[in-house]
CHARMM-style PDB file with segment names, atoms N, HN, CA, C and O in Angstrom:
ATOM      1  N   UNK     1      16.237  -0.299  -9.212  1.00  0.00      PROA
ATOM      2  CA  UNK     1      16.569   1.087  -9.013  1.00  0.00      PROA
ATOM      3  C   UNK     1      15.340   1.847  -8.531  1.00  0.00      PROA
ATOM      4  O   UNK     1      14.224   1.682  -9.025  1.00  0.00      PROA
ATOM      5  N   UNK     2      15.651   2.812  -7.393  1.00  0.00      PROA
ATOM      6  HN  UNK     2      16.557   2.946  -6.992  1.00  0.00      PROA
ATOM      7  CA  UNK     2      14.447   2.930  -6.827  1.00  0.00      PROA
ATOM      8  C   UNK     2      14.006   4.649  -7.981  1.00  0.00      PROA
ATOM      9  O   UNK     2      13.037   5.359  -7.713  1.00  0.00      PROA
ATOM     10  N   UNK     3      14.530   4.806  -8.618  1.00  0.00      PROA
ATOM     11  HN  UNK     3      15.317   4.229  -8.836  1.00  0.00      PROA
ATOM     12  CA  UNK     3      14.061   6.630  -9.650  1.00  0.00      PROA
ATOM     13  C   UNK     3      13.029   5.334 -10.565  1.00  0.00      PROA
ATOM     14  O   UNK     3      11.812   5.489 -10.460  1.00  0.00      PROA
ATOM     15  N   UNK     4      13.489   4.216 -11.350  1.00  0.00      PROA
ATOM     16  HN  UNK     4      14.478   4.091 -11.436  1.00  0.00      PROA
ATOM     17  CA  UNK     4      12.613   3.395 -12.321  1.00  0.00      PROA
ATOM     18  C   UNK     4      11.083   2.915 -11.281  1.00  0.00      PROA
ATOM     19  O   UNK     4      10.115   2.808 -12.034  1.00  0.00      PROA
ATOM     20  N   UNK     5      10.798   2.692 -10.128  1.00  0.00      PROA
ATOM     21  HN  UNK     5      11.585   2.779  -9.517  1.00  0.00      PROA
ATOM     22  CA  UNK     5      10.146   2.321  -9.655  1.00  0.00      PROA
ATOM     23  C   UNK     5       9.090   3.643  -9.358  1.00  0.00      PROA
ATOM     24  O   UNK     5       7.861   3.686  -9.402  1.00  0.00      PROA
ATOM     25  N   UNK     6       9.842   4.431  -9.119  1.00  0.00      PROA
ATOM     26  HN  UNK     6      10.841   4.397  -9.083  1.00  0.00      PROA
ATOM     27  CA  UNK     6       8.778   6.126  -8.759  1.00  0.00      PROA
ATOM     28  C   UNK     6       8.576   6.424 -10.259  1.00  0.00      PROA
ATOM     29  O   UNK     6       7.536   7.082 -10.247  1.00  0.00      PROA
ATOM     30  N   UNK     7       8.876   6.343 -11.237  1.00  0.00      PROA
ATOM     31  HN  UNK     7       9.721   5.808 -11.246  1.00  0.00      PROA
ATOM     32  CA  UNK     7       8.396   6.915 -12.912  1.00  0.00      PROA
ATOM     33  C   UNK     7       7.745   5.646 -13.105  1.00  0.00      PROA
ATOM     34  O   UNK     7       6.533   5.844 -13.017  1.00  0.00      PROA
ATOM     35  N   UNK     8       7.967   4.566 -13.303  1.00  0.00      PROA
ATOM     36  HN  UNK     8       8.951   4.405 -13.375  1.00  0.00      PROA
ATOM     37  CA  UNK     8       6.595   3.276 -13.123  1.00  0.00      PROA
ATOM     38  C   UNK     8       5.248   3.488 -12.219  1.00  0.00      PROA
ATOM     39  O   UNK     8       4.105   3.221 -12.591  1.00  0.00      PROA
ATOM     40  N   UNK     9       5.565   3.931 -11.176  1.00  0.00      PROA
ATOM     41  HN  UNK     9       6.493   4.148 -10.874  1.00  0.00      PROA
ATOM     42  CA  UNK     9       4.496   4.185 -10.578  1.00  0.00      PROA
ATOM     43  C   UNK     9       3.600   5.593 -10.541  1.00  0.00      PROA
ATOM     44  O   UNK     9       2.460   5.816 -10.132  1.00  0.00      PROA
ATOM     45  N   UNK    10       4.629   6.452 -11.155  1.00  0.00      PROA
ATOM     46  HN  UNK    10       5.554   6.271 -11.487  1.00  0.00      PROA
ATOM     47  CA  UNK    10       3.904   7.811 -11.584  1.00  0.00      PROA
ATOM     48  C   UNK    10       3.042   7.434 -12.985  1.00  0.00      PROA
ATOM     49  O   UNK    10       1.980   8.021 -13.191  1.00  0.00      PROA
ATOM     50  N   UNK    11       3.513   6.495 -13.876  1.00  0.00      PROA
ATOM     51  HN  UNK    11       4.375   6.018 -13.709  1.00  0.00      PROA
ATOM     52  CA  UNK    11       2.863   6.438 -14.904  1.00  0.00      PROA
ATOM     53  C   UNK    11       1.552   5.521 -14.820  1.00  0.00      PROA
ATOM     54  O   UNK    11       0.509   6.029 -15.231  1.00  0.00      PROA
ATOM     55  N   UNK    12       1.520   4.251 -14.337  1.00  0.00      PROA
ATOM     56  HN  UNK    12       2.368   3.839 -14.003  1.00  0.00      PROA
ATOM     57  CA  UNK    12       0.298   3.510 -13.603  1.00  0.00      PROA
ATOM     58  C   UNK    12      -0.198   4.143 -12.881  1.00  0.00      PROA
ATOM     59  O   UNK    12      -1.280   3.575 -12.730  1.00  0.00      PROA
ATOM     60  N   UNK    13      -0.189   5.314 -12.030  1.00  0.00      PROA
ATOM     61  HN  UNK    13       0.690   5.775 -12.153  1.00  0.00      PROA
ATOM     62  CA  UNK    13      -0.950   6.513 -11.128  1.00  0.00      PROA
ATOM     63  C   UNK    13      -1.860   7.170 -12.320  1.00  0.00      PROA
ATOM     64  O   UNK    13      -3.086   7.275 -12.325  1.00  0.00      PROA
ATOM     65  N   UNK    14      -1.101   7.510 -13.146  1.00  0.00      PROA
ATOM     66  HN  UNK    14      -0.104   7.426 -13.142  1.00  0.00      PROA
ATOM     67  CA  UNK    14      -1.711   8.588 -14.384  1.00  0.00      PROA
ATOM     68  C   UNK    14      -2.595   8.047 -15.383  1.00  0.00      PROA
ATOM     69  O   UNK    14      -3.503   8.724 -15.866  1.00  0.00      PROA
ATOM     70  N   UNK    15      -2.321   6.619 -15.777  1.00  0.00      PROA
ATOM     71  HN  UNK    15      -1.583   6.069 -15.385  1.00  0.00      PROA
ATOM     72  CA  UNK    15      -3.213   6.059 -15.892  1.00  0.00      PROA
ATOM     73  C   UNK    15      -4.207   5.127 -15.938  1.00  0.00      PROA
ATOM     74  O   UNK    15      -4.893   4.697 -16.866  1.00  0.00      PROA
ATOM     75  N   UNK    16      -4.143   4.792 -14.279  1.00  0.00      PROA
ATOM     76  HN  UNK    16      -3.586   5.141 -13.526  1.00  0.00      PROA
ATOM     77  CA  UNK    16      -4.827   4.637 -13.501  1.00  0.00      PROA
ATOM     78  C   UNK    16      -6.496   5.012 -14.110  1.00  0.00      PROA
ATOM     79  O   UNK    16      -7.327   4.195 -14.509  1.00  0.00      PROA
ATOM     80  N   UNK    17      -6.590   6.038 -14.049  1.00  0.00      PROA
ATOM     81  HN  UNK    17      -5.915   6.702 -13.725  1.00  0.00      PROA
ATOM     82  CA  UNK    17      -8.183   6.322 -14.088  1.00  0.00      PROA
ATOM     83  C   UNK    17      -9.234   5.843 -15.192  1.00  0.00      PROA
ATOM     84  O   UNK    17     -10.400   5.450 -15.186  1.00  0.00      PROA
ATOM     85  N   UNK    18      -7.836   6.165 -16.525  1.00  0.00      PROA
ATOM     86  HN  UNK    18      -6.889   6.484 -16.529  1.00  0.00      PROA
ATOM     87  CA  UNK    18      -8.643   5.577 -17.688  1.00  0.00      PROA
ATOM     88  C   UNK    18      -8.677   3.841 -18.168  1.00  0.00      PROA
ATOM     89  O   UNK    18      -9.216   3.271 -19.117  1.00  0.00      PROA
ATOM     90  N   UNK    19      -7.850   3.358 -17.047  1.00  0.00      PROA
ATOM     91  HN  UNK    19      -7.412   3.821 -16.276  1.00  0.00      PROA
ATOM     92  CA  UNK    19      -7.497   1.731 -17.042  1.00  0.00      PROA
ATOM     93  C   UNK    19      -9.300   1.797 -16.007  1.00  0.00      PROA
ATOM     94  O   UNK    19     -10.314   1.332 -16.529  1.00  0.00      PROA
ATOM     95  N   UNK    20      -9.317   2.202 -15.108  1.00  0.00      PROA
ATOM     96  HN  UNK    20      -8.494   2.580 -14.684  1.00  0.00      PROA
ATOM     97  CA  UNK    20     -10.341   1.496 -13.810  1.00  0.00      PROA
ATOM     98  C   UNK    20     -11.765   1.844 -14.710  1.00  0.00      PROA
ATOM     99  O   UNK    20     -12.785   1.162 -14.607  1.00  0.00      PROA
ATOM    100  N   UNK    21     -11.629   3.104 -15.661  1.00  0.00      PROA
ATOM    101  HN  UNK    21     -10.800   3.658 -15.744  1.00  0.00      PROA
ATOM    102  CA  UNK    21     -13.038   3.470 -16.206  1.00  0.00      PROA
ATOM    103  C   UNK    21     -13.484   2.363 -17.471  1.00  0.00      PROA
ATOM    104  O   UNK    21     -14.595   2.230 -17.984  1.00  0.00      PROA
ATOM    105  N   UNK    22     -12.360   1.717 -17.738  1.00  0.00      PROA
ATOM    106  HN  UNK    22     -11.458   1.826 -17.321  1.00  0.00      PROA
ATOM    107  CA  UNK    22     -12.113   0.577 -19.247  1.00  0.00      PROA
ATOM    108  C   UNK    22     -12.546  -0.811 -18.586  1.00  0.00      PROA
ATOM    109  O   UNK    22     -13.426  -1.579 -18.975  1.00  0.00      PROA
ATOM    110  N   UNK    23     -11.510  -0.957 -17.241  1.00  0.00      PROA
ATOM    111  HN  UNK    23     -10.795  -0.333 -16.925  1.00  0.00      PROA
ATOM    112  CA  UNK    23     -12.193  -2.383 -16.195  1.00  0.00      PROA
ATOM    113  C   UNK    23     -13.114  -2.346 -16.112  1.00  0.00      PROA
ATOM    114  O   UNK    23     -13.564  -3.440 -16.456  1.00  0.00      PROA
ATOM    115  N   UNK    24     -14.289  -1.329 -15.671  1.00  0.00      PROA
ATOM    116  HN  UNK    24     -13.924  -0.441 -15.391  1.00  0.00      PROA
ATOM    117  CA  UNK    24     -15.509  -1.548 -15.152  1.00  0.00      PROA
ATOM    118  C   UNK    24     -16.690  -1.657 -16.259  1.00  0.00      PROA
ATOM    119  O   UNK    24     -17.857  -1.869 -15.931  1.00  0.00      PROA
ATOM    120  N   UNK    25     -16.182  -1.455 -17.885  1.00  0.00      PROA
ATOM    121  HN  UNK    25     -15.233  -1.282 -18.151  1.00  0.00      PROA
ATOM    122  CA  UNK    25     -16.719  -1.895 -18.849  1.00  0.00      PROA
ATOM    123  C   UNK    25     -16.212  -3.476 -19.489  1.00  0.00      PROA
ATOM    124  O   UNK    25     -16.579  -4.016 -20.532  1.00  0.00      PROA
ATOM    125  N   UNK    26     -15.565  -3.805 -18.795  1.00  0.00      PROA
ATOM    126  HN  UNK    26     -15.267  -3.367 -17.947  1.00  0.00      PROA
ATOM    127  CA  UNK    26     -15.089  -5.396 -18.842  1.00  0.00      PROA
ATOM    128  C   UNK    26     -14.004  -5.310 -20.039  1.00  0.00      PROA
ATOM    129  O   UNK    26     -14.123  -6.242 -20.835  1.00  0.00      PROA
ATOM    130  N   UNK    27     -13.039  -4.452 -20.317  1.00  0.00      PROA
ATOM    131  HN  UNK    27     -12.942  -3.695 -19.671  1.00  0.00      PROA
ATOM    132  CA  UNK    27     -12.132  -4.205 -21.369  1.00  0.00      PROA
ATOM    133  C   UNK    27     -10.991  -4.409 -20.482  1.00  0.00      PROA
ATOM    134  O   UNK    27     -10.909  -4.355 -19.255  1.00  0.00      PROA
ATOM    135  N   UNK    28      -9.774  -4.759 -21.766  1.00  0.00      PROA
ATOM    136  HN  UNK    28      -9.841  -4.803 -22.763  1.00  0.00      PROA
ATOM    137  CA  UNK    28      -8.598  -4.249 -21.190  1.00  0.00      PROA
ATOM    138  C   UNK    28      -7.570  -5.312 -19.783  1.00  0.00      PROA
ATOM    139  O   UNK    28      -6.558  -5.135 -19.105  1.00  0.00      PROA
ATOM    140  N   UNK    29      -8.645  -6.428 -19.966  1.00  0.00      PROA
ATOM    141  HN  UNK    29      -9.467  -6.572 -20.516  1.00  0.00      PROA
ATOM    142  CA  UNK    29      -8.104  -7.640 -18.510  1.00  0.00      PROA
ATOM    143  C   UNK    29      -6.803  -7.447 -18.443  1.00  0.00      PROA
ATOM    144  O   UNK    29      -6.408  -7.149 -17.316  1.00  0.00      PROA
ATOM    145  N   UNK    30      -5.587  -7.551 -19.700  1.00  0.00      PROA
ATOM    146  HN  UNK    30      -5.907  -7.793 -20.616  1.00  0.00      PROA
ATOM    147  CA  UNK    30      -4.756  -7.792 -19.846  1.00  0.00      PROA
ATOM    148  C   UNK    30      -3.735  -6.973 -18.763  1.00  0.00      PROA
ATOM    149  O   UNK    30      -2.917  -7.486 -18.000  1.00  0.00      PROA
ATOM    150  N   UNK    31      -4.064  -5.462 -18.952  1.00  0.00      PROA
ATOM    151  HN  UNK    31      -4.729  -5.045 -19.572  1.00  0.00      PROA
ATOM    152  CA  UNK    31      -3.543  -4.392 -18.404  1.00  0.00      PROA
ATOM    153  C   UNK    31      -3.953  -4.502 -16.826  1.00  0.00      PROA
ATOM    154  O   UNK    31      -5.158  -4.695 -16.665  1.00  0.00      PROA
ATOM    155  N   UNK    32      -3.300  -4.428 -15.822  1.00  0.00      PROA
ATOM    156  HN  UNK    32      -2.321  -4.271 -15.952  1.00  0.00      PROA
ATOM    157  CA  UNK    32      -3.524  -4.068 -14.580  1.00  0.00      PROA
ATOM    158  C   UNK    32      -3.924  -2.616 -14.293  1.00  0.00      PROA
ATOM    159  O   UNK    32      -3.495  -1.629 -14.891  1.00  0.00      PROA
ATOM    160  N   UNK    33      -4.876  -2.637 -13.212  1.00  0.00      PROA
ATOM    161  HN  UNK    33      -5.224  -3.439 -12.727  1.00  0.00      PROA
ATOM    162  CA  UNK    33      -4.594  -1.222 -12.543  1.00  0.00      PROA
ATOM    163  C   UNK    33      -3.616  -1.248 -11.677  1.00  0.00      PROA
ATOM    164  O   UNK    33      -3.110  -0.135 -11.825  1.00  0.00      PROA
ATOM    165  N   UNK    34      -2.838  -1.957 -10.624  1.00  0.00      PROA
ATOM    166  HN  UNK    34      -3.248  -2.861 -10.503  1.00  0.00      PROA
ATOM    167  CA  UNK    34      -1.958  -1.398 -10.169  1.00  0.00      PROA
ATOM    168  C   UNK    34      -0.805  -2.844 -10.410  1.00  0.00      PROA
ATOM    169  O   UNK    34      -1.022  -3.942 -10.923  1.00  0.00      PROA
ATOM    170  N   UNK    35       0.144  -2.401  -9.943  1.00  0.00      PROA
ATOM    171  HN  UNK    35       0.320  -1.509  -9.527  1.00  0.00      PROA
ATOM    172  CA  UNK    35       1.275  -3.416 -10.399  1.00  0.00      PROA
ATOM    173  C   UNK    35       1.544  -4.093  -8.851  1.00  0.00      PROA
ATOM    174  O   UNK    35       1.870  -3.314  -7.955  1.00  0.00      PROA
ATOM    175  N   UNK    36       1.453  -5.059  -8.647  1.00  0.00      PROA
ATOM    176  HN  UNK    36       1.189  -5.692  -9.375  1.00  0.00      PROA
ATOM    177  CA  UNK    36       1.149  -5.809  -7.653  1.00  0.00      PROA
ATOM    178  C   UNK    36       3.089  -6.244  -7.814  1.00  0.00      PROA
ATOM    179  O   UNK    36       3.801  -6.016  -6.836  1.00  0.00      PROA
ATOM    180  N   UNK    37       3.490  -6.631  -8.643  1.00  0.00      PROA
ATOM    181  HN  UNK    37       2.912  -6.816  -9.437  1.00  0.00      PROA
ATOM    182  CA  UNK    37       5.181  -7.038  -8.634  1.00  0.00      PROA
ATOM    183  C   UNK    37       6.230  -6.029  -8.510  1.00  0.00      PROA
ATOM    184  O   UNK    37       7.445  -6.221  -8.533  1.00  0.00      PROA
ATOM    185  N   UNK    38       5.485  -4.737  -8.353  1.00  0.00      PROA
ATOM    186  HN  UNK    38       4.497  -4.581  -8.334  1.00  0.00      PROA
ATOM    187  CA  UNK    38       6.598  -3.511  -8.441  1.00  0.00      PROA
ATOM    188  C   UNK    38       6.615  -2.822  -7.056  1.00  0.00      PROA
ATOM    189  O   UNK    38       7.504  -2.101  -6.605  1.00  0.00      PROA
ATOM    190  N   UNK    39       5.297  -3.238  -6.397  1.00  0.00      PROA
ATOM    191  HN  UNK    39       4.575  -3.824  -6.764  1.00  0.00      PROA
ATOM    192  CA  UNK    39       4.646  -2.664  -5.423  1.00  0.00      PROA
ATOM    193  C   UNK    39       6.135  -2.856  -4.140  1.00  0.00      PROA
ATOM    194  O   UNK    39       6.924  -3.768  -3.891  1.00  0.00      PROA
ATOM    195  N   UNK    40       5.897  -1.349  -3.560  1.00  0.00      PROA
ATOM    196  HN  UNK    40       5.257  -0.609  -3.762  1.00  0.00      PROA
ATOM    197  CA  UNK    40       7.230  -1.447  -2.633  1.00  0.00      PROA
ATOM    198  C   UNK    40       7.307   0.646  -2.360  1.00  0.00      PROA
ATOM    199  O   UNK    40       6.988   1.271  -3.371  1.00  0.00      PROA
ATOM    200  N   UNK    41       7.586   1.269  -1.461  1.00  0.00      PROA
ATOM    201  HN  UNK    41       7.845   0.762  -0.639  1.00  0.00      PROA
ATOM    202  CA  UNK    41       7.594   2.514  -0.794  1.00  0.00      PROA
ATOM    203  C   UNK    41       7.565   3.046  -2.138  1.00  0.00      PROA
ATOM    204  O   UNK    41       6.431   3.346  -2.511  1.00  0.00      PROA
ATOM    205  N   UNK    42       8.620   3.275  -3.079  1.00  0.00      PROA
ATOM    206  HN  UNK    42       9.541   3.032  -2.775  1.00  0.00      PROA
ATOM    207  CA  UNK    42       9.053   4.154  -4.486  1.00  0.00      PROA
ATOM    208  C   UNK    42       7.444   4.098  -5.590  1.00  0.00      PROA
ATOM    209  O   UNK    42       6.764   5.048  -5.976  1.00  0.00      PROA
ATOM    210  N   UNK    43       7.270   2.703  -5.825  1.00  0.00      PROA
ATOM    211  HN  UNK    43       7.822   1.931  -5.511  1.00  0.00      PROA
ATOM    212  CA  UNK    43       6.362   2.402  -6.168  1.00  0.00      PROA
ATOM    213  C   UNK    43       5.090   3.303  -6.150  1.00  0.00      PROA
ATOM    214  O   UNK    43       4.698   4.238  -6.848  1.00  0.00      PROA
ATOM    215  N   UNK    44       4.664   2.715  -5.192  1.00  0.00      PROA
ATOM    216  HN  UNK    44       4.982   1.955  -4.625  1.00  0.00      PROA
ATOM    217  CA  UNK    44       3.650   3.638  -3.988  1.00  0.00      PROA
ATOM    218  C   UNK    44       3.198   4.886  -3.970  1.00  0.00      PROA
ATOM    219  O   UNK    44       2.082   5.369  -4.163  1.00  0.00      PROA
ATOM    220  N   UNK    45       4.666   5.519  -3.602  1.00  0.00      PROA
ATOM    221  HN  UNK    45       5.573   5.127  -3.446  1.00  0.00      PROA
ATOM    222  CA  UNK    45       4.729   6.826  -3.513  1.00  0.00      PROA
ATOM    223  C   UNK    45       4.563   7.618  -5.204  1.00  0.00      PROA
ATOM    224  O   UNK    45       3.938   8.672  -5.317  1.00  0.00      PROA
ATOM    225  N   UNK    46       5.174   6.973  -6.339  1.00  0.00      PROA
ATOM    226  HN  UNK    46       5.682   6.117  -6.247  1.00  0.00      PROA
ATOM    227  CA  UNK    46       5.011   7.300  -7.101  1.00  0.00      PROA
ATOM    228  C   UNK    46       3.477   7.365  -8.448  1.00  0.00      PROA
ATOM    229  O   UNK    46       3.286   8.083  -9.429  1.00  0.00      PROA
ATOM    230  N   UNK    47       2.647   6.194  -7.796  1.00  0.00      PROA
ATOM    231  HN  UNK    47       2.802   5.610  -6.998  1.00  0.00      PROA
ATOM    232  CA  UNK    47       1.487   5.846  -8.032  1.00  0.00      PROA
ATOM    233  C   UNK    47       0.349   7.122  -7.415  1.00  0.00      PROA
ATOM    234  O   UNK    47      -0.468   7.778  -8.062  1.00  0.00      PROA
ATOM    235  N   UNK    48       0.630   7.161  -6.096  1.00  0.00      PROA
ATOM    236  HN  UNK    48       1.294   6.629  -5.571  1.00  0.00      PROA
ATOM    237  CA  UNK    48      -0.337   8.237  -5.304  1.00  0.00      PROA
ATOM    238  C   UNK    48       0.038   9.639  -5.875  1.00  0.00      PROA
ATOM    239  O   UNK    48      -0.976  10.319  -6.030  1.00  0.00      PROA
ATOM    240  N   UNK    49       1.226  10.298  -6.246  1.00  0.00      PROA
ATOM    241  HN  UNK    49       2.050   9.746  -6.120  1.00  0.00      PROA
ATOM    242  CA  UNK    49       1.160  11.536  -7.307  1.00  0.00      PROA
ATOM    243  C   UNK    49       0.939  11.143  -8.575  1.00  0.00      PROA
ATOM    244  O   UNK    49       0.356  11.992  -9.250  1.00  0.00      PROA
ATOM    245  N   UNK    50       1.184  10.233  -9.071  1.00  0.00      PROA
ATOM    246  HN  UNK    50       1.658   9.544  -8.523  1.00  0.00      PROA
ATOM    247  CA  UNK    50       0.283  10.368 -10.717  1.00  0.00      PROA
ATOM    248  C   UNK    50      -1.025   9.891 -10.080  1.00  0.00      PROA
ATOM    249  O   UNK    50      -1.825  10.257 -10.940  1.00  0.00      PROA
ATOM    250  N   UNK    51      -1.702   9.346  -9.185  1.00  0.00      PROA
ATOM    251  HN  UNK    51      -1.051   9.049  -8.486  1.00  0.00      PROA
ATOM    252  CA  UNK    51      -3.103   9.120  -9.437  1.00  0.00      PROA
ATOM    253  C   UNK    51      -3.735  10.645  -8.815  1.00  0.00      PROA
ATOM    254  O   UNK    51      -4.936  10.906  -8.879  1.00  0.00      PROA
ATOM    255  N   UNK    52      -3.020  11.304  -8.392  1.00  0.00      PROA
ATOM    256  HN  UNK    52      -2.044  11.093  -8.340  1.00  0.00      PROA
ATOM    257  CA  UNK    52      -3.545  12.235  -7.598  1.00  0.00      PROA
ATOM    258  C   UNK    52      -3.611  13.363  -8.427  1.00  0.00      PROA
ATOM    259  O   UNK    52      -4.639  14.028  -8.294  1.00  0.00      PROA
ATOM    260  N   UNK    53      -2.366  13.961  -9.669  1.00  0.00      PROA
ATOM    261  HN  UNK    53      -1.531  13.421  -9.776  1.00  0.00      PROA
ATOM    262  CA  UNK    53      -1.975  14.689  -9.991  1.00  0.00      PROA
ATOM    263  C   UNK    53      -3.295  15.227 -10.865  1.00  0.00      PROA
ATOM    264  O   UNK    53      -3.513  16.416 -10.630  1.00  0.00      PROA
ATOM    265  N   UNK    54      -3.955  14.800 -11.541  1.00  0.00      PROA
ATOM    266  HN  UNK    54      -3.778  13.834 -11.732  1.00  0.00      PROA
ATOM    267  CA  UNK    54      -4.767  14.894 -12.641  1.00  0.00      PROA
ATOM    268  C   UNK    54      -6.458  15.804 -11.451  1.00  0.00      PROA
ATOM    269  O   UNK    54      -7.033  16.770 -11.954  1.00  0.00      PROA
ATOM    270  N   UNK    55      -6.814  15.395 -10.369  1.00  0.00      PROA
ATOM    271  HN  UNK    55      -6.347  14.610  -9.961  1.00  0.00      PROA
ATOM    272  CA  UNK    55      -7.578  15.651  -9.319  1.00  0.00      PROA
ATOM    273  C   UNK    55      -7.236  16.939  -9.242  1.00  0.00      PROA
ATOM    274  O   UNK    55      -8.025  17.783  -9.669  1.00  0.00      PROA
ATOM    275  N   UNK    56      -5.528  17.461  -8.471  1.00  0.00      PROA
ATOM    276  HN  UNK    56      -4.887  16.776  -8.125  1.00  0.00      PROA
ATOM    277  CA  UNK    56      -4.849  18.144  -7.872  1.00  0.00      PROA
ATOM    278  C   UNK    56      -4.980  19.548  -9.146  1.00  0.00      PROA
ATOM    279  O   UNK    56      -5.217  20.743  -8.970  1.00  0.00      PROA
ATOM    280  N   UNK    57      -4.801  19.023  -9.993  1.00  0.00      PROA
ATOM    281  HN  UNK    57      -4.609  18.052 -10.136  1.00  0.00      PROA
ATOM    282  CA  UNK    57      -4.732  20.117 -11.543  1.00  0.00      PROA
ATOM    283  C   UNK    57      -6.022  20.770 -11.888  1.00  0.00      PROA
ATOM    284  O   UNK    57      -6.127  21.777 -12.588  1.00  0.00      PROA
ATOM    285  N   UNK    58      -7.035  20.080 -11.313  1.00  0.00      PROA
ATOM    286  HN  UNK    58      -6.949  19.261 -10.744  1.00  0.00      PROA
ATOM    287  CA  UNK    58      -8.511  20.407 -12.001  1.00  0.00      PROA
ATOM    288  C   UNK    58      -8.875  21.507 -10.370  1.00  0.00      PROA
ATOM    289  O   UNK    58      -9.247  22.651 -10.632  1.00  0.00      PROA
ATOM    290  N   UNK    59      -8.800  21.264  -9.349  1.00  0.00      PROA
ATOM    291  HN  UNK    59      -8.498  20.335  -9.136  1.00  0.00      PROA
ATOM    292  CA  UNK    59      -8.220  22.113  -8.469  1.00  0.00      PROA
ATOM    293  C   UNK    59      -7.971  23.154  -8.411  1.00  0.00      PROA
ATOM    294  O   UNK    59      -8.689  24.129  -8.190  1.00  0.00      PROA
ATOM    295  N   UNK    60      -6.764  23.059  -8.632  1.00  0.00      PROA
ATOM    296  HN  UNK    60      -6.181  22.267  -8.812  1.00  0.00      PROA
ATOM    297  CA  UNK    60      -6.228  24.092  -9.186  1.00  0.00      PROA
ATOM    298  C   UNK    60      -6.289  25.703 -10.097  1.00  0.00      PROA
ATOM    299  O   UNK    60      -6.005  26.896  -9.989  1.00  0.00      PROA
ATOM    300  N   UNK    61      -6.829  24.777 -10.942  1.00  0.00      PROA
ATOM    301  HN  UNK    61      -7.060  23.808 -11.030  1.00  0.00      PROA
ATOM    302  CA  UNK    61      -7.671  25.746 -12.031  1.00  0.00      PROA
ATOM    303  C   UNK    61      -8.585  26.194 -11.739  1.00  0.00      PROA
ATOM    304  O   UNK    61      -8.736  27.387 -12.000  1.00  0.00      PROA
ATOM    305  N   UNK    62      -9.810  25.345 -10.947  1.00  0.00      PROA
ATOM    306  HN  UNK    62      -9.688  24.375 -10.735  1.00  0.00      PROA
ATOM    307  CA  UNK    62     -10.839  26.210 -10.637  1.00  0.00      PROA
ATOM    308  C   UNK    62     -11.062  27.312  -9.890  1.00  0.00      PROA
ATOM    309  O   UNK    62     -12.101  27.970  -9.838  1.00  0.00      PROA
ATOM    310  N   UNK    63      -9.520  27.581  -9.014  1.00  0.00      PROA
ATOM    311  HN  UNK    63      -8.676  27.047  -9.056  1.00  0.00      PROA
ATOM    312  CA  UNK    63      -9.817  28.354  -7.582  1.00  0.00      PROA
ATOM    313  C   UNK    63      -9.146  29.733  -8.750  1.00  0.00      PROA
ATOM    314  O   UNK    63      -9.395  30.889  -8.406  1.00  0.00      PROA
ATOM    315  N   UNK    64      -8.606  29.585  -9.622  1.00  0.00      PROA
ATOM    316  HN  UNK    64      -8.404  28.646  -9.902  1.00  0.00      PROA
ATOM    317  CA  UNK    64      -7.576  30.859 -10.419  1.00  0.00      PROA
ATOM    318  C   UNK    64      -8.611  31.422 -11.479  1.00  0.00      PROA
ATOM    319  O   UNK    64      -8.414  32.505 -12.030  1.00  0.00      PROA
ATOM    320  N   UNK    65      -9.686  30.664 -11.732  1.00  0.00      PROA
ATOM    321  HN  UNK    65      -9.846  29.784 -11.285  1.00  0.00      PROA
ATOM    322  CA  UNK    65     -10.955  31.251 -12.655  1.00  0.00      PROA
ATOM    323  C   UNK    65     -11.439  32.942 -12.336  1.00  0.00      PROA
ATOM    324  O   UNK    65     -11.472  34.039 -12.893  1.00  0.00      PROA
ATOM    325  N   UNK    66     -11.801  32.220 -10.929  1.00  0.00      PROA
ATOM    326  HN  UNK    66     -11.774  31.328 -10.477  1.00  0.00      PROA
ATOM    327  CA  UNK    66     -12.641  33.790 -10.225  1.00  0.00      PROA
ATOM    328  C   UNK    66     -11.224  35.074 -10.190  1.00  0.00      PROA
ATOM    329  O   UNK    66     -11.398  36.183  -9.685  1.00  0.00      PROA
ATOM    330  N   UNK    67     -10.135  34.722 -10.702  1.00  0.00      PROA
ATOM    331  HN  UNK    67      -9.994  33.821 -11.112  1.00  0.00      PROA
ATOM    332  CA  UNK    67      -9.373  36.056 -10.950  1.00  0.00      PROA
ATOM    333  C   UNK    67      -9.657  37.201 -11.326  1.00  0.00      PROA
ATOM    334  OT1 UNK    67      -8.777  38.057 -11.417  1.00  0.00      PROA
TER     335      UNK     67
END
């Protein structure tokens, strides 16, 4: 079902960052950063807004400070 493949990949997007910051301390092998068997357009697409979303938010906020 392609809605299970975009919320799989929104959630491996999201956390994404704190999986790649855990890999590069040699933790965590078990867990992938990205899902190589799910991988497909829905997937994808749903990975690049959760990996993006957290970037996009901090953004965000900073430009509404100087209010």
């Amino acid at each position: 079902m392609w809605w299970a493949d975009l919320l799989w990949g929104f959630w491996n997007g999201l956390t994404a960052w704190i999986i790649l910051i855990v890999h590069m301390f040699g933790g965590w092998e078990q867990f992938p950063f990205y899902n190589a068997a799910r991988s497909g357009s829905w997937y994808d697409f749903g990975f690049l807004l959760g990996a993006g979303s957290p970037l996009l938010g901090a953004f965000r906020g900073r430009g509404q400070r100087g209010r």
